[in-house]
C-alpha positions as CSV (number, residue, x, y, z in Angstrom):
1,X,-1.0,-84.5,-12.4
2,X,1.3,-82.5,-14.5
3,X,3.2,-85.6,-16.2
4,X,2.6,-87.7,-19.0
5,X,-0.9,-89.5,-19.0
6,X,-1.5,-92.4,-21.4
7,X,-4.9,-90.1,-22.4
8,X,-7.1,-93.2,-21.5
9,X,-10.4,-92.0,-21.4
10,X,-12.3,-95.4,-20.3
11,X,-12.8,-94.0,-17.2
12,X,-14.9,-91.1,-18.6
13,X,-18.5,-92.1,-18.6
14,X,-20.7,-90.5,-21.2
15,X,-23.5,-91.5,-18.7
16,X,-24.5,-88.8,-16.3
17,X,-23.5,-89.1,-13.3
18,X,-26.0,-89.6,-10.0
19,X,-25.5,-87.0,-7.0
20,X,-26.5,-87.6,-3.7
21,X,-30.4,-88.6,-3.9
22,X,-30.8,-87.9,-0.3
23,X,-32.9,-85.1,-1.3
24,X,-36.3,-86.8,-1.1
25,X,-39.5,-84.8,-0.3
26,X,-37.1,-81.6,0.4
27,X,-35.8,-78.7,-1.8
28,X,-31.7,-78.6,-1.7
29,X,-30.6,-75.8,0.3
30,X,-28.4,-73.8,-1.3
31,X,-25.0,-75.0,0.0
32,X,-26.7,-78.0,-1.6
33,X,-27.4,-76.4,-4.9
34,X,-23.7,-74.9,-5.3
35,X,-22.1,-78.0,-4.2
36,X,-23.6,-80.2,-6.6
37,X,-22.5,-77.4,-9.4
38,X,-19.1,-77.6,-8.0
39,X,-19.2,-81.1,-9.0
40,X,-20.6,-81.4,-12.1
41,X,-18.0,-78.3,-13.4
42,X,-15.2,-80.8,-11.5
43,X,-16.7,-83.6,-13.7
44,X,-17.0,-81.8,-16.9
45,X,-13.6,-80.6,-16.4
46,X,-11.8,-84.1,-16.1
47,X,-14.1,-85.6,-19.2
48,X,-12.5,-81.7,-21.3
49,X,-9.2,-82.5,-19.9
50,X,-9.2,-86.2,-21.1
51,X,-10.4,-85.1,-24.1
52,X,-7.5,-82.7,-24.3
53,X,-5.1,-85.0,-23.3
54,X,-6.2,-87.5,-26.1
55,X,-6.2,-84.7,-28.8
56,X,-3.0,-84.4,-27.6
57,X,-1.5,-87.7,-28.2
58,X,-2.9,-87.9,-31.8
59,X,-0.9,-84.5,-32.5
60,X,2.2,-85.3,-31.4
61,X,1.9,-89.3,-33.0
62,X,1.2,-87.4,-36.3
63,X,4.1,-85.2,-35.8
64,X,6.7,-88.2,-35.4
65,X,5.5,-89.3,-39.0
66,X,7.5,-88.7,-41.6
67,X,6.3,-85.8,-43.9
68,X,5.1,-88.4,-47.3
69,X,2.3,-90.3,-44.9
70,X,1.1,-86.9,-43.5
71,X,1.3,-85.7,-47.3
72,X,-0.8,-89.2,-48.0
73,X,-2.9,-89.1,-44.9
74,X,-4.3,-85.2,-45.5
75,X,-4.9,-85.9,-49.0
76,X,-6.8,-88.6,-48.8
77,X,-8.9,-86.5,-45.7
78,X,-9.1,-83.8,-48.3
79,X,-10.6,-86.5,-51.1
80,X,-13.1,-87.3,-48.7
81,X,-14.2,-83.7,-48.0
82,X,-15.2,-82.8,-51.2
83,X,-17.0,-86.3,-51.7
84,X,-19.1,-85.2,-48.9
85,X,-19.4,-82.0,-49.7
86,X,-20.2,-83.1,-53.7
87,X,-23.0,-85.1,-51.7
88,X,-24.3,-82.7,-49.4
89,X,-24.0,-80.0,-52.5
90,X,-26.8,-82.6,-55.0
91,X,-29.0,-82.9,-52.0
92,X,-29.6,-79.6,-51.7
93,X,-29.8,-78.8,-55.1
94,X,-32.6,-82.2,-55.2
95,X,-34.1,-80.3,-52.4
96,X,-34.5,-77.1,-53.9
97,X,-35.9,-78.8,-57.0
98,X,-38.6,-79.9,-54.5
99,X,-39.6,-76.6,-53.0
100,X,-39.9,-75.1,-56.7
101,X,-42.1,-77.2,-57.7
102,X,-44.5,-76.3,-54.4
């Protein structure tokens, strides 16, 4: 529906889901075919909108905080960027090290 949603997305499985298996020894027609499409789009579009919906939720918790946590809380975010980048950065460079030596 259109209202509020608590964004719970335990009801999304990340396992694919079975269609009907009634096709054994036969090809699916193609009413077959485009109905099982049909299904997986519905499907992939609940799991996006759940998604969505949780996204959401984190936005507009962050936006009732006042402005020194989200100060706090995107600095320390930013601090771990570059660590990881710093990281990714010396094992490249290790890397390339390697490949002049070859």
């Amino acid at each position: 529906g259109i209202g509020k949603s608590s964004a719970d997305t335990s009801s999304v499985s990340p396992v694919p889901y079975v269609f009907n298996g009634s096709s054994r020894g036969r090809k699916c027609t193609a009413v077959e075919k485009v109905a099982e499409r049909q299904q997986r789009r519905m499907i992939k579009n609940r799991e996006s909108a759940a998604r969505y919906q949780a996204r959401k939720q984190k936005m507009e918790s962050k936006s009732k905080q006042p402005p020194a946590v989200v100060i706090t809380e995107l600095r320390n975010e930013n601090g771990s960027c570059w660590i990881n980048m710093h990281s990714v950065q010396m094992k490249f460079l290790q890397q390339y090290k390697v490949n002049q030596c070859l």
